[in-house]
Structure formats: C-alpha cells, structure tokens
C-alpha positions as CSV (number, residue, x, y, z in Angstrom):
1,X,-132.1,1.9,-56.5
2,X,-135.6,1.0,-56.8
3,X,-138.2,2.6,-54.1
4,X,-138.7,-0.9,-52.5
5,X,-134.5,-1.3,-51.7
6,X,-134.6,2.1,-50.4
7,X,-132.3,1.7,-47.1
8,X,-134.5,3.1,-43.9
9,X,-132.1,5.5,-42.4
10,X,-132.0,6.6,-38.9
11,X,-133.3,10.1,-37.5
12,X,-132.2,12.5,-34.2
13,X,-135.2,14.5,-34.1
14,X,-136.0,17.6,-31.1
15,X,-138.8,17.3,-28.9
16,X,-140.6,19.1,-26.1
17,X,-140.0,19.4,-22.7
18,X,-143.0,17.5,-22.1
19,X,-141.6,14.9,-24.8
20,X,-144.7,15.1,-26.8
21,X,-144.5,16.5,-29.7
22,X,-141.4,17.5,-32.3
23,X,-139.7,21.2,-32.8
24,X,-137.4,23.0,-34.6
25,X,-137.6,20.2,-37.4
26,X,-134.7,22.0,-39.1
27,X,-132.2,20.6,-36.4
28,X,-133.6,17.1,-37.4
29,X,-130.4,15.0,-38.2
30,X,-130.5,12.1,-41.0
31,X,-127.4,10.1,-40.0
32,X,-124.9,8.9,-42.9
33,X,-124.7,5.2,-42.0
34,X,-127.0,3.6,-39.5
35,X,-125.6,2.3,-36.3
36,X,-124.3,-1.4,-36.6
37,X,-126.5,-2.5,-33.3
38,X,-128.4,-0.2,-30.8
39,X,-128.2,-1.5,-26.6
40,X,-131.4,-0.3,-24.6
41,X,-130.5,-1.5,-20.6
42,X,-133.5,-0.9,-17.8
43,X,-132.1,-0.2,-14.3
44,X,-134.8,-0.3,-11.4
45,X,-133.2,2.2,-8.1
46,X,-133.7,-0.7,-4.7
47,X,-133.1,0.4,-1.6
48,X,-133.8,-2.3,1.4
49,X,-135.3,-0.4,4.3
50,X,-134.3,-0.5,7.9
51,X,-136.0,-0.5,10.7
52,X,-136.6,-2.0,14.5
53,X,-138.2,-5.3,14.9
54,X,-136.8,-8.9,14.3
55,X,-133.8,-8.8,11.8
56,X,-133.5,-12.9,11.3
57,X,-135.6,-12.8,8.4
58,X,-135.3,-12.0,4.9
59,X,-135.9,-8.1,4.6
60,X,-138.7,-6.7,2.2
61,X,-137.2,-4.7,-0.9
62,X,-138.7,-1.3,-1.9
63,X,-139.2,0.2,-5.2
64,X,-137.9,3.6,-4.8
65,X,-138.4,6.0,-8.2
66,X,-139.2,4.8,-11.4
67,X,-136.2,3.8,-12.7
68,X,-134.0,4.6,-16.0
69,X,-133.9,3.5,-19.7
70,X,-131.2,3.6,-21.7
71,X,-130.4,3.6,-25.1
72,X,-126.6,3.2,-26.9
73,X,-125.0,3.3,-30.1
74,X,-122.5,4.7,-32.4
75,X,-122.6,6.3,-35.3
76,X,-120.0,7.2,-38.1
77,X,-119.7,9.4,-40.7
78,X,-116.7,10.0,-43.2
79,X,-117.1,12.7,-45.8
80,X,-114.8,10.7,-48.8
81,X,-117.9,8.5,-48.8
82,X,-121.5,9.1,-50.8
83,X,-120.4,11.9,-52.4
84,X,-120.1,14.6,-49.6
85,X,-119.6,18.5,-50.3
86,X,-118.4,18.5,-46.8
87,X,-114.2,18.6,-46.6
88,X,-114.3,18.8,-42.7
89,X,-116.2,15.7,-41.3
90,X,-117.1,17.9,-38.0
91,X,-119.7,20.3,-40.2
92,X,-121.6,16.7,-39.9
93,X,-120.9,15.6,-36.5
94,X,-121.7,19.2,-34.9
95,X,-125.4,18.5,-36.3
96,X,-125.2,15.2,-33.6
97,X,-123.9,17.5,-30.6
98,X,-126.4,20.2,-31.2
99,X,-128.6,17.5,-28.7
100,X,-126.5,18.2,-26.1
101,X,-125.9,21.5,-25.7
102,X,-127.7,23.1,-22.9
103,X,-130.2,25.8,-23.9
104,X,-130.9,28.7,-21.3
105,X,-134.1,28.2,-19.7
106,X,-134.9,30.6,-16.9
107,X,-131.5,30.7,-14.5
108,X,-131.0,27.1,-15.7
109,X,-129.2,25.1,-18.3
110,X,-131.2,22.4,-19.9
111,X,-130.8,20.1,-22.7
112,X,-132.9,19.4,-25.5
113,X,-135.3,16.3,-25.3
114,X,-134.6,14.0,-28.3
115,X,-136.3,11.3,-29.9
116,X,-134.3,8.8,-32.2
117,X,-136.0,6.7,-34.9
118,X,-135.1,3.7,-37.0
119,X,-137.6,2.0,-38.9
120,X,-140.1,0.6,-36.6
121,X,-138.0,1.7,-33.4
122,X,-137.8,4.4,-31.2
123,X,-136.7,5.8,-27.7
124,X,-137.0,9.4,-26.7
125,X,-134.6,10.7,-24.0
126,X,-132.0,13.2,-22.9
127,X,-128.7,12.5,-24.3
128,X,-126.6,11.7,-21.4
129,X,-123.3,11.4,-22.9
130,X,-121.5,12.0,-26.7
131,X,-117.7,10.8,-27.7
132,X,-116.3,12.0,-30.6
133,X,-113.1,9.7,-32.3
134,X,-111.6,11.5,-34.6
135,X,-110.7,8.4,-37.1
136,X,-109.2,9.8,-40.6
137,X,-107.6,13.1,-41.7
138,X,-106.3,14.8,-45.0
139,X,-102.4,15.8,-45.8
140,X,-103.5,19.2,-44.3
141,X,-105.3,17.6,-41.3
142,X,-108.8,17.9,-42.3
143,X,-110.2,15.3,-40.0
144,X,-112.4,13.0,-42.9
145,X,-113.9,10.4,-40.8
146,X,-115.0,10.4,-37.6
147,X,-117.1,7.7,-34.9
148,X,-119.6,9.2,-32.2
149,X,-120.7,7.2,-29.6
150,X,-124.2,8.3,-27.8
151,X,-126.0,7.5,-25.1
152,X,-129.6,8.6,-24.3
153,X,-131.8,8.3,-21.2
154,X,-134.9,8.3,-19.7
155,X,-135.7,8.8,-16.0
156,X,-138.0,6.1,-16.0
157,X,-138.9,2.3,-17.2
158,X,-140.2,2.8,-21.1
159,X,-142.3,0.9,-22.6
160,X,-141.3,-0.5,-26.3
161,X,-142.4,1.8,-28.6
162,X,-143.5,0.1,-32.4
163,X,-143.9,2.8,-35.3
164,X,-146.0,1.3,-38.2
165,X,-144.9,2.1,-41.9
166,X,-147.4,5.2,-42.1
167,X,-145.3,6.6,-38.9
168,X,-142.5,6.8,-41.1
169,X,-141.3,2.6,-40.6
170,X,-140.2,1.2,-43.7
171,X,-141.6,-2.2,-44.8
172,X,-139.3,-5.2,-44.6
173,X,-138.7,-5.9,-48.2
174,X,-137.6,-10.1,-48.5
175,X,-134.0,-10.8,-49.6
176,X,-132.4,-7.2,-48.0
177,X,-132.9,-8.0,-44.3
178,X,-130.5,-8.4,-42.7
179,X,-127.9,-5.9,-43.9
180,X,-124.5,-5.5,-41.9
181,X,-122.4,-2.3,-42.5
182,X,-118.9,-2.5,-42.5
183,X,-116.7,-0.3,-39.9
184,X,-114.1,1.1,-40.9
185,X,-111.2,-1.5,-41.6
186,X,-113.3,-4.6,-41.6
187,X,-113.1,-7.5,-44.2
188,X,-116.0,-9.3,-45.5
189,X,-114.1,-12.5,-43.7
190,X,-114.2,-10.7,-40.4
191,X,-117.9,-10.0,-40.9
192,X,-118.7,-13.4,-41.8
193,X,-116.8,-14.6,-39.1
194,X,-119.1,-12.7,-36.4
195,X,-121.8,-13.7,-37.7
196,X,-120.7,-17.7,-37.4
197,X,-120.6,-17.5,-41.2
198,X,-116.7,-18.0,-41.7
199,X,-116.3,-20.8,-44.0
200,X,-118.8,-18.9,-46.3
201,X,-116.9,-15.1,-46.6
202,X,-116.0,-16.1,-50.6
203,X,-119.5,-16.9,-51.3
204,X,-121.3,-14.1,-49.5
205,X,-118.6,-11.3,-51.4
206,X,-119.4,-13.2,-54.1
207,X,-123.2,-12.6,-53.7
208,X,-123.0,-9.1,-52.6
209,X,-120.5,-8.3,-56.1
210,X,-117.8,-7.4,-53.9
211,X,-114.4,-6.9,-55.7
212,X,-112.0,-6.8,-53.1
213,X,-113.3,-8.6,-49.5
214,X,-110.1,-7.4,-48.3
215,X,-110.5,-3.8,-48.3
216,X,-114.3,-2.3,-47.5
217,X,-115.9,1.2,-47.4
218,X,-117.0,2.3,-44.0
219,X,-120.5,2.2,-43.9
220,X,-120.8,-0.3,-47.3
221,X,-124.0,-2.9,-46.7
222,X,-123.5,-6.3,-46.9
223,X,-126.6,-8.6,-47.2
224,X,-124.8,-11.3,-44.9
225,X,-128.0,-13.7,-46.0
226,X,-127.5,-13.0,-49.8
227,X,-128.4,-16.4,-52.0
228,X,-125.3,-17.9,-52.4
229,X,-124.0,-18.8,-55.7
230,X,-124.2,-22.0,-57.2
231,X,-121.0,-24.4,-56.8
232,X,-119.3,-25.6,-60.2
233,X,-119.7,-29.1,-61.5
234,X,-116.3,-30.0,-59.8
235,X,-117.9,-28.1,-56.3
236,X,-115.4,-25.2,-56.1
237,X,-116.4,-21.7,-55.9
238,X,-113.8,-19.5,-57.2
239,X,-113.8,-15.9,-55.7
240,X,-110.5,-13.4,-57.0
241,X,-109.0,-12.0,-53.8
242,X,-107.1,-8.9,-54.8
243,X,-102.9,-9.9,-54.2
244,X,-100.6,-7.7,-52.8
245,X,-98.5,-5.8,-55.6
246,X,-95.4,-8.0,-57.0
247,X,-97.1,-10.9,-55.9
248,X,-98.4,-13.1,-59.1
C-alpha cells in the first residue's frame, strides 16, 4: 500500500505523573484495529448552597471543583487476522491492561497516567475502567478474538487538544476518509444501513472489491464514500452475493 493510503493507527502511550511528558516508551501500545467511534462527555460537579435569608427566590448555583473529562471506546483484536504470531489473543490485550495496573508509589497504589492518540486527536487521562469480552476461541480454547472496552478520565474540563501532521497526525488523503471497520459479524448491508446508505450496500461492496458482503473480517475497512460504479445501459448493477451451499 502506497505511503499516502497508509491507515493512521491509534496509540496508548505512558506519561508522567505531572502528565507532561512520555516514559517507558517500550509499554507504548499500537492497537490492531482502530476504535469504530471514540465518546468524550464533560461533567461539571454543582452544588446549590444553603443558607439563611429569603428562600422565595431562585437560589445562586456554585461551581464546586473543576470537573471531569471523559473519554470511551472499544477496541478489538483477533489474532487469525493480519498475520499474527500470537495463538493466545490475551499476549495482545494484556499490553492494553498494563495502564491499569497500579504501580507502588510510596505506601500508595497509583495508576499510570496515559495519553491516547489518533491522528490529529488526543486525550490524556487515568484509565478509569477496562472490560475484557472474550469473543472467539480455538478447538482447544485458545481465546482468538477478543473486545476491550476503556474508559479514561481526567479530573478536570480539557480543552480539545489538535496534533498537527509533524506531531505524529497523518494527513487526510481524498478518496480514503471516511473508512468504517467492520465488527465482528457485520455485513456490508448492515453497515450501509447505519450510515443511511441501505439501498446502496451492492454498490459500495462493489466499490470496495468485496467478494462476499455477507461475511466480513473483523477489523476489514470499508470506504463507505467509495465512487460508486457506473450503472449498465439497462441501469442495473449486478453484484454476486455468495449463496448458501445446495442452493443454485
């Protein structure tokens, strides 16, 4: 794949307890497929005060802290796919837990500080929460695949943080944005469908060369804004959907 097509991928990296700057750059974690979507929520702590005096009106609201950021997503990784050495998906997903597992400090427990990148994003945070779904296994119960879902916070409002291409942001490149990967399960008709594209499913797995819409590789990109291809004289598009055996 040409340089330009390269797929930005996403990035756990350490920080500091002052979150300034990056350590122990050997516990830096490249995720296998980026996250579908990421949620960030704000949440501002109110308390209205009490006091003596004439209750009738409208009380005053106070500001009290600075409030938390928070940022969600979910990751997946399945070791059948890209050509993994890996034949226990957990020797990738322990890499993601390493950031949060409490480190002695003193007579306390703290977790690392962690910083999570994507192109021209990124939050840094402590990482509140981590589920683990166990998704796929081998005849001898290997577990394959696996879905984490992480949630990272910061004990105050952020402000947006926008990392330029020399910060390690990739360039958009026209014709690849956006691309949608599949979970695991999904057809290319489901995926059109939730992006209000239903009636086109045929012609965008016929864009993106897919063989069989019916059947996708967790993690496989779709360009769901591929050029469509041109209709026949008669205006049909004919896509071959792969038929269940016995069936003609």
């Amino acid at each position: 794949m040409p340089d330009s097509l390269k797929l930005e991928k996403a990035e756990l990296r350490e920080l500091d307890a002052e979150f300034a700057n990056e350590i122990n750059q050997n516990k830096n974690v490249t995720v296998q497929f980026n996250p579908e979507s990421i949620k960030v929520s704000f949440a501002n702590q109110i308390q209205t005060p009490s006091g003596t005096g004439d209750q009738r009106g409208t009380p005053s609201r106070q500001f009290v802290g600075a409030g938390t950021t928070k940022l969600s997503l979910q990751l997946w990784f399945d070791v059948t796919a890209g050509g993994k050495k890996e034949k226990d998906v957990r020797k990738l997903t322990q890499q993601v837990a390493y950031f949060i597992t409490p480190k002695p400090e003193a007579d306390k427990f703290l977790p690392p500080a962690v910083r999570f990148l994507w192109g021209s994003f990124q939050f840094d945070g402590i990482m509140e929460s981590l589920e683990e779904s166990l998704e796929f296994f081998s005849n001898e119960g290997r577990p394959l695949r696996a879905s984490m879902t992480v949630s990272l916070s910061q004990q105050k409002i952020t402000e947006f943080v926008f990392r330029s291409a020399g910060q390690g942001g990739a360039p958009s490149t026209p014709g690849t944005k956006p691309l949608m990967q599949a979970p695991a399960g999904s057809t290319v008709q489901e995926l059109a469908d939730s992006q209000g594209k239903g009636g086109n499913w045929q012609a965008i797995a016929s864009a993106n060369n897919i063989e069989n819409p019916r059947l996708l590789q967790p993690g496989q990109l779709i360009d769901m804004n591929a050029p469509l291809p041109k209709l026949s004289v008669s205006g049909e598009l004919s896509v071959k959907v792969p038929q269940p055996s016995g069936v003609s």
